[in-house]
N, C-alpha and C positions, 0 to 999 in steps of 0.2 A: 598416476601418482597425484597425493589432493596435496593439495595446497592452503596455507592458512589465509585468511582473508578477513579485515575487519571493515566494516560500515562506518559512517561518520559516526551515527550515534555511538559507536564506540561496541557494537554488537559484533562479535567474533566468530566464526565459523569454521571447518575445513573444508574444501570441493576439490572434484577434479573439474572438466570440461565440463561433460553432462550433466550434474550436478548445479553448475552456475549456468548452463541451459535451462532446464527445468527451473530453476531458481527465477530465471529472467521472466518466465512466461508466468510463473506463481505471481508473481510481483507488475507484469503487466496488468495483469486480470485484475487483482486487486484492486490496482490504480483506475480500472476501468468501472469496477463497481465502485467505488467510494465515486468518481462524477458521476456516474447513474443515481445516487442517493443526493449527492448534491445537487442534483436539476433538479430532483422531486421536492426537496425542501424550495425552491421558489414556488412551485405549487402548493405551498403548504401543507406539508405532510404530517400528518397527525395522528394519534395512537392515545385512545381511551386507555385511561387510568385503573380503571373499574371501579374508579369511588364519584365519579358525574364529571370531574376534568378530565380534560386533554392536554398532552405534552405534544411534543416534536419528539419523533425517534429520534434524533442524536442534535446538539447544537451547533450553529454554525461552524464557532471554533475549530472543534474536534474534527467534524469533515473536511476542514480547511486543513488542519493537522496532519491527517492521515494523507492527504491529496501530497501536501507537500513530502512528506515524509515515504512514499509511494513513490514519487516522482524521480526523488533522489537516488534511491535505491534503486531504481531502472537505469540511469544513467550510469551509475556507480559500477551495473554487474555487466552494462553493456561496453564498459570500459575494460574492465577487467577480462570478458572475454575478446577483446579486439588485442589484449594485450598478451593473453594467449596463445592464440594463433601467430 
């Protein structure tokens, strides 16, 4: 049977078990590329424009954003299943 479930940001879902299983590992992974992106930005990671500049694929911020926001929501669905069980 799923059950309702809300994130801090306020994002609302149904799961059963399996569901915030899979869920955890989506949101592992996630959290794992976004600091894979963020090492590479100390490298200075760079991506032509096509008009002779260069940007950075994404700004600190945002990676910084996503890391946090990634983070929480692991703890959050690793909560929720221990609560589960």
């Amino acid at each position: 049977m799923k059950k309702r479930f809300t994130f801090s940001t306020g994002e609302h879902f149904e799961a059963d078990l399996e569901d915030l299983q899979r869920l955890l590992s989506d949101n592992k992974q996630y959290l794992e590329n976004y600091e894979e992106v963020f090492s590479s930005l100390e490298d200075d990671d760079y991506v032509a424009r096509g008009n002779g500049f260069c940007d950075r694929k994404y700004s600190d911020d945002f990676i910084e954003g996503q890391l946090e926001k990634y983070a929480q929501r692991v703890k959050e669905i690793q909560k929720w299943i221990i609560e589960w069980e």
